[in-house]
Backbone as XML, in Angstrom:
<?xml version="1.0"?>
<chain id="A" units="angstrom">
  <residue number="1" name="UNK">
    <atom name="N" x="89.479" y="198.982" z="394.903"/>
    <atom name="CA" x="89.736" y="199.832" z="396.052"/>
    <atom name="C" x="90.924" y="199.254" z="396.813"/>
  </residue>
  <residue number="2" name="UNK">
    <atom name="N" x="91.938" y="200.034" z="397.451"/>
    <atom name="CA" x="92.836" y="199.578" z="397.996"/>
    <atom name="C" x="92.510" y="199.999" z="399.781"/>
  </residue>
  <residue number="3" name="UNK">
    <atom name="N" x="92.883" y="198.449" z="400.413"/>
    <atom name="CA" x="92.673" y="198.760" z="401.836"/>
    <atom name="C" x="94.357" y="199.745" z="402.676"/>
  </residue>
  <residue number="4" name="UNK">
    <atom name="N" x="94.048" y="200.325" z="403.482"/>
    <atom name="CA" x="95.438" y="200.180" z="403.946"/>
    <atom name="C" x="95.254" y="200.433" z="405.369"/>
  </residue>
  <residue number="5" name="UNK">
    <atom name="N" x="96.417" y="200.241" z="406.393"/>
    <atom name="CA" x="95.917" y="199.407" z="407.652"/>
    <atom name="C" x="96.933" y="200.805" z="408.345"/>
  </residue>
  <residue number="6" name="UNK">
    <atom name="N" x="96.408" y="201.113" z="409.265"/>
    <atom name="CA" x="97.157" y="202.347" z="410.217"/>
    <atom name="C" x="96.642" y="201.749" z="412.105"/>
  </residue>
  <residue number="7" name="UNK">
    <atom name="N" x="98.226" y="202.376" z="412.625"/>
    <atom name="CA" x="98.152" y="202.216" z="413.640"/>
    <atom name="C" x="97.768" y="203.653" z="415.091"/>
  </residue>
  <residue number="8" name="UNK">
    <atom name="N" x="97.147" y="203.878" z="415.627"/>
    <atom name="CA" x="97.017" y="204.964" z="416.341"/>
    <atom name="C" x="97.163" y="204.415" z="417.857"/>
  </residue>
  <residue number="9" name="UNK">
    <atom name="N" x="97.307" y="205.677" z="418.813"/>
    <atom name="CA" x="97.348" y="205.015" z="420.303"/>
    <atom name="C" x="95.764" y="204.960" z="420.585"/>
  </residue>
  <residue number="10" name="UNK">
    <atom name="N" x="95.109" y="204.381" z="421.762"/>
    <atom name="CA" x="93.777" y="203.783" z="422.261"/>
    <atom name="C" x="93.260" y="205.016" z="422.046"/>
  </residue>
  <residue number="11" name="UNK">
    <atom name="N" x="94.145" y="206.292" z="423.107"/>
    <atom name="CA" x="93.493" y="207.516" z="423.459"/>
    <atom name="C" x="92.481" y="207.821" z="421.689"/>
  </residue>
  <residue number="12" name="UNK">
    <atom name="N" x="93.795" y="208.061" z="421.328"/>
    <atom name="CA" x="92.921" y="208.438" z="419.389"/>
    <atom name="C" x="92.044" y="208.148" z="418.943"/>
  </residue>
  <residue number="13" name="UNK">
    <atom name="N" x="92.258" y="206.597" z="419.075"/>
    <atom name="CA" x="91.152" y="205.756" z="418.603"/>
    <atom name="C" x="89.864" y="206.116" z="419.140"/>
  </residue>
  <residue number="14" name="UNK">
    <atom name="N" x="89.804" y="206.578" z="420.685"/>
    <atom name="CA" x="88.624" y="206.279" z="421.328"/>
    <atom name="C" x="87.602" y="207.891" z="420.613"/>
  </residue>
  <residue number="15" name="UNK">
    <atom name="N" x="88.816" y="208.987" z="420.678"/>
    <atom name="CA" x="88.521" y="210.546" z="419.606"/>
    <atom name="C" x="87.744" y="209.760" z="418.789"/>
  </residue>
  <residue number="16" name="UNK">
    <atom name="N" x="88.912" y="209.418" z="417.827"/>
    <atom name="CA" x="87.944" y="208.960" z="416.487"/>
    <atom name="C" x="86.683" y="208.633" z="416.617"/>
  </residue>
  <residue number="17" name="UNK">
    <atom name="N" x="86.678" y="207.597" z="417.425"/>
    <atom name="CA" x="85.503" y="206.515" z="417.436"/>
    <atom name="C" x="84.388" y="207.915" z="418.006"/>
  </residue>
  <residue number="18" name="UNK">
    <atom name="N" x="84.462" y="208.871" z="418.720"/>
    <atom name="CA" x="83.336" y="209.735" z="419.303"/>
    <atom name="C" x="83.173" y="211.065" z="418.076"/>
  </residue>
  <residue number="19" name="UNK">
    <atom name="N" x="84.264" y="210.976" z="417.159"/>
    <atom name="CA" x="84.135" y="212.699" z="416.082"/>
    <atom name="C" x="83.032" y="211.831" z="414.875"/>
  </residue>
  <residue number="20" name="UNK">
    <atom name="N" x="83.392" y="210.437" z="414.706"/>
    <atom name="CA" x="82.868" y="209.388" z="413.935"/>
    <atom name="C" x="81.355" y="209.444" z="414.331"/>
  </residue>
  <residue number="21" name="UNK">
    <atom name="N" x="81.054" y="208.966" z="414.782"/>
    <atom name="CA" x="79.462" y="209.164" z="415.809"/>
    <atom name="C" x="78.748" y="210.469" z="415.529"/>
  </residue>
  <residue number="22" name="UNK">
    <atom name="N" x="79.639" y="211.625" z="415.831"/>
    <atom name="CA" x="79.030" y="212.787" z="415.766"/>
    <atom name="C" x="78.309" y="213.236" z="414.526"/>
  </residue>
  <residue number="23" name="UNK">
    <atom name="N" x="79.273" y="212.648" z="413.786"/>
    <atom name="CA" x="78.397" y="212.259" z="412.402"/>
    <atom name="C" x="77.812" y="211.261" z="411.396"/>
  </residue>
  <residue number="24" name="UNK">
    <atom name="N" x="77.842" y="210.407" z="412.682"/>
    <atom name="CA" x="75.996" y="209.487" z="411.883"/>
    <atom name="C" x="77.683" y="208.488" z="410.975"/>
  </residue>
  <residue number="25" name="UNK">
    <atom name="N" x="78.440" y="208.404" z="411.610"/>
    <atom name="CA" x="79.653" y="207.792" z="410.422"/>
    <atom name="C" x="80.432" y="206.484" z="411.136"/>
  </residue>
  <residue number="26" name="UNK">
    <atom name="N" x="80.931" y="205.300" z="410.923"/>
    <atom name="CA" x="81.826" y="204.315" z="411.094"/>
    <atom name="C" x="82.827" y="205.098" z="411.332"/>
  </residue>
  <residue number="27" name="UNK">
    <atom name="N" x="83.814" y="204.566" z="411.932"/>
    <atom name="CA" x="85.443" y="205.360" z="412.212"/>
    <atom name="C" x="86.027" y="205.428" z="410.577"/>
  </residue>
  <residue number="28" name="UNK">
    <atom name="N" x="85.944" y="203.821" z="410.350"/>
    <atom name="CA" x="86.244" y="203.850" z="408.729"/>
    <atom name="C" x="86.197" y="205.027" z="407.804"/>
  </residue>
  <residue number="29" name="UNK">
    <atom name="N" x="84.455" y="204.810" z="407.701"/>
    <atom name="CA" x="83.810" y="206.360" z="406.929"/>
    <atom name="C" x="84.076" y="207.803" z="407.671"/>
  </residue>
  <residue number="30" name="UNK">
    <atom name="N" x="84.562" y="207.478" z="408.397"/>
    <atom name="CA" x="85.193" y="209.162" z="408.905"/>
    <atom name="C" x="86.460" y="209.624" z="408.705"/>
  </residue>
  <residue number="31" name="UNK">
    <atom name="N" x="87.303" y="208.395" z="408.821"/>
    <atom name="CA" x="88.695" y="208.432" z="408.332"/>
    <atom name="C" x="88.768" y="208.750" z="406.798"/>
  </residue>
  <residue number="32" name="UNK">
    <atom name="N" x="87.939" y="207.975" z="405.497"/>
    <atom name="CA" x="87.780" y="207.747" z="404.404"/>
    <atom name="C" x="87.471" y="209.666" z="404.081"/>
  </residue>
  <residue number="33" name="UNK">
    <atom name="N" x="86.301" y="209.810" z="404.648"/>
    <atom name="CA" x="85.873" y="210.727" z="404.627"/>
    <atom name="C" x="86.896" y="211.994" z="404.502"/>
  </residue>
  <residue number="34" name="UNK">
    <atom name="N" x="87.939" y="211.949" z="405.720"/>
    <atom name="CA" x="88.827" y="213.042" z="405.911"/>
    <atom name="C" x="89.901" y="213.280" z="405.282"/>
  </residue>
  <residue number="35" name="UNK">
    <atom name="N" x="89.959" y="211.738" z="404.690"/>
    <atom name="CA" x="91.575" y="211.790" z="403.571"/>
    <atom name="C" x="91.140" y="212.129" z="402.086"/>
  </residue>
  <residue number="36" name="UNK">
    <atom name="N" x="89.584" y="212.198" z="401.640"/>
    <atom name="CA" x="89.129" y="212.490" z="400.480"/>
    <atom name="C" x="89.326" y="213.763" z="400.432"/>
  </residue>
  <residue number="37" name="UNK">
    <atom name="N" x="89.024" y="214.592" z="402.033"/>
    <atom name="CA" x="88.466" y="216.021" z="402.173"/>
    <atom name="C" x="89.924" y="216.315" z="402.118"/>
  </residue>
  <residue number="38" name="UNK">
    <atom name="N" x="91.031" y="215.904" z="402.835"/>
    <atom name="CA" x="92.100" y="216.461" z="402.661"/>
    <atom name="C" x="93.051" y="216.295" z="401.341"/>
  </residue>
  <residue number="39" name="UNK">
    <atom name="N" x="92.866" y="215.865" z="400.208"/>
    <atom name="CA" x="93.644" y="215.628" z="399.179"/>
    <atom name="C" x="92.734" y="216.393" z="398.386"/>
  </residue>
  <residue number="40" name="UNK">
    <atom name="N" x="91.659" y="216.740" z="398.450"/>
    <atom name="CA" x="91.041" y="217.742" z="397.564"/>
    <atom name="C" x="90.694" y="218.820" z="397.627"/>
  </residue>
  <residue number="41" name="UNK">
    <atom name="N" x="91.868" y="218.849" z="399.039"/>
    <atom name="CA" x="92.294" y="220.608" z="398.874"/>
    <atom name="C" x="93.006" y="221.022" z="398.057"/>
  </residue>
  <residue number="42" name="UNK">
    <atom name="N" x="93.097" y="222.583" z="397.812"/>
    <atom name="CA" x="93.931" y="223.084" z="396.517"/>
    <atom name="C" x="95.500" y="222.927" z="397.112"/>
  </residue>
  <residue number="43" name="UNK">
    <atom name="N" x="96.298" y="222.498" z="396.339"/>
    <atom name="CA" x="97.449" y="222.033" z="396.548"/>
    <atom name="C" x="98.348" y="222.735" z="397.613"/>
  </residue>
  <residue number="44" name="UNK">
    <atom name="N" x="98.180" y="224.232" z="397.629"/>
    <atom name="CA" x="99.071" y="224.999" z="398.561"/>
    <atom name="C" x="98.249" y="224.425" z="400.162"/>
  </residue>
  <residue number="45" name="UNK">
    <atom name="N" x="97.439" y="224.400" z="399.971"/>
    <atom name="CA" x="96.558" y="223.906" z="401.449"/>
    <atom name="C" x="96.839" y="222.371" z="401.696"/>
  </residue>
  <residue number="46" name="UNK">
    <atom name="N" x="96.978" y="221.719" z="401.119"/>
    <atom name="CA" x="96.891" y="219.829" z="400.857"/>
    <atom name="C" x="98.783" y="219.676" z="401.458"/>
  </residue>
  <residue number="47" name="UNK">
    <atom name="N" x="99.546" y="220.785" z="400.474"/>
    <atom name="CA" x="100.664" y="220.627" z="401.224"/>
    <atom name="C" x="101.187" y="220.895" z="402.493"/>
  </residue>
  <residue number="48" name="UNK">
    <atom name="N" x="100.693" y="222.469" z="402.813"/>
    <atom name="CA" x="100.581" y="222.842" z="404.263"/>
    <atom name="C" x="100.290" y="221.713" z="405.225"/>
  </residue>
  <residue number="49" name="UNK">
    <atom name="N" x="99.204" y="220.961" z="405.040"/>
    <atom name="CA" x="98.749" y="220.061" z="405.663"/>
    <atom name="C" x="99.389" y="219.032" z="405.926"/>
  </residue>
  <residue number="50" name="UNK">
    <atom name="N" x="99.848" y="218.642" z="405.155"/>
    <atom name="CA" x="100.943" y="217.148" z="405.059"/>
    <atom name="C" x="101.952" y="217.481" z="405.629"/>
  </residue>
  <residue number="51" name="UNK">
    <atom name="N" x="102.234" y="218.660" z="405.682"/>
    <atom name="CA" x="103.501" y="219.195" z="406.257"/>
    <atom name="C" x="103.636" y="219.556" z="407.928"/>
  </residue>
  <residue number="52" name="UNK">
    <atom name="N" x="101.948" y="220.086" z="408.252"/>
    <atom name="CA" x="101.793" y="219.351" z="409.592"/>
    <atom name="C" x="101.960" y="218.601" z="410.572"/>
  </residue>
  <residue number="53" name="UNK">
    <atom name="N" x="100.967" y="217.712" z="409.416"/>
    <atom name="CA" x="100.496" y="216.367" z="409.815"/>
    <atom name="C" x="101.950" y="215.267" z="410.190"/>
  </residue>
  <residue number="54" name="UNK">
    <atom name="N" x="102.958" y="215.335" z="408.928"/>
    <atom name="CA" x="104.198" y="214.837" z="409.045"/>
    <atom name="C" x="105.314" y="215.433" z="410.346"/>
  </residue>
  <residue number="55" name="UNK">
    <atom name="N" x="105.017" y="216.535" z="410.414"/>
    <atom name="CA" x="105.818" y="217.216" z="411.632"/>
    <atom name="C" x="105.294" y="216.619" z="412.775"/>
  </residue>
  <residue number="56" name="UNK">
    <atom name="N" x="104.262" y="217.059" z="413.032"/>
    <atom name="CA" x="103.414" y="215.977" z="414.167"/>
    <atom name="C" x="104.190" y="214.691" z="415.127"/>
  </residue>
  <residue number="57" name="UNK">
    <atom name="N" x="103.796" y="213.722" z="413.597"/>
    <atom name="CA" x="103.832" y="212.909" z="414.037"/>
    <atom name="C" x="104.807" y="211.855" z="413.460"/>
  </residue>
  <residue number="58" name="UNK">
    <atom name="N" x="106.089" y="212.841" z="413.204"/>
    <atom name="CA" x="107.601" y="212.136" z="413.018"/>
    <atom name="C" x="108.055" y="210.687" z="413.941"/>
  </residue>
  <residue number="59" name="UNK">
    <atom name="N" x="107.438" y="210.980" z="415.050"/>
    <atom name="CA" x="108.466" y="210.247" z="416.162"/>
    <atom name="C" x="107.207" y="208.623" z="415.827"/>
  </residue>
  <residue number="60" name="UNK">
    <atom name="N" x="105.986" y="208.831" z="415.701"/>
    <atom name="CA" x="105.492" y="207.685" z="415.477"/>
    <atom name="C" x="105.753" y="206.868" z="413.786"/>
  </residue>
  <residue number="61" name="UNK">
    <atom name="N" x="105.804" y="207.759" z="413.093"/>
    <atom name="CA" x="106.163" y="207.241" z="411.478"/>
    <atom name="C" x="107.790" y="206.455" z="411.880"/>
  </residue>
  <residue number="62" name="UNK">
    <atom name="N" x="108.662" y="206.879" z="412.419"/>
    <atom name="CA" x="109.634" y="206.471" z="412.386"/>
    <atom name="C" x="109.763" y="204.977" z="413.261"/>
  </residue>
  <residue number="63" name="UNK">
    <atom name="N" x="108.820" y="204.856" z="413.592"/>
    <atom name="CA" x="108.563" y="203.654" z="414.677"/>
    <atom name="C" x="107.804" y="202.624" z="413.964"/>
  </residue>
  <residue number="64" name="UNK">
    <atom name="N" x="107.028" y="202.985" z="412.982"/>
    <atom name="CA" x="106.325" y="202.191" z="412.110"/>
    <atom name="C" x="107.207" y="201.963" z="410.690"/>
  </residue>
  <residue number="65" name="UNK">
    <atom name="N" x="107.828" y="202.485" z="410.759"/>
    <atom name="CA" x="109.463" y="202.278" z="409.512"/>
    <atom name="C" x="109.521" y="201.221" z="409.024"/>
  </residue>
</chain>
């Protein structure tokens, strides 16, 4: 299994840490959870998504460079 390490602001974290809970889940296992659910969407949806997700949050990827 490969670990990999991400950075978010507190506010997020603290989301996470309460959407995590809501379902009986670790932040870990909720995160794990959501990147399984999102890559095994059918590809036109998986891309949409990434394409989002990347629009989003340009200004922080570029900071983590």
């Amino acid at each position: 299994m490969t670990r990999i390490t991400v950075e978010i602001e507190n506010s997020k974290a603290v989301l996470l840490r309460e959407k995590a809970e809501k379902f009986g889940l670790l932040p870990d296992q909720f995160v794990t959870a959501s990147i399984e659910d999102l890559i095994a969407q059918p590809e036109p949806d998986f891309e949409a998504a990434m394409r989002r997700v990347l629009s989003k949050n340009r200004e922080l990827y570029g900071r983590l460079a």
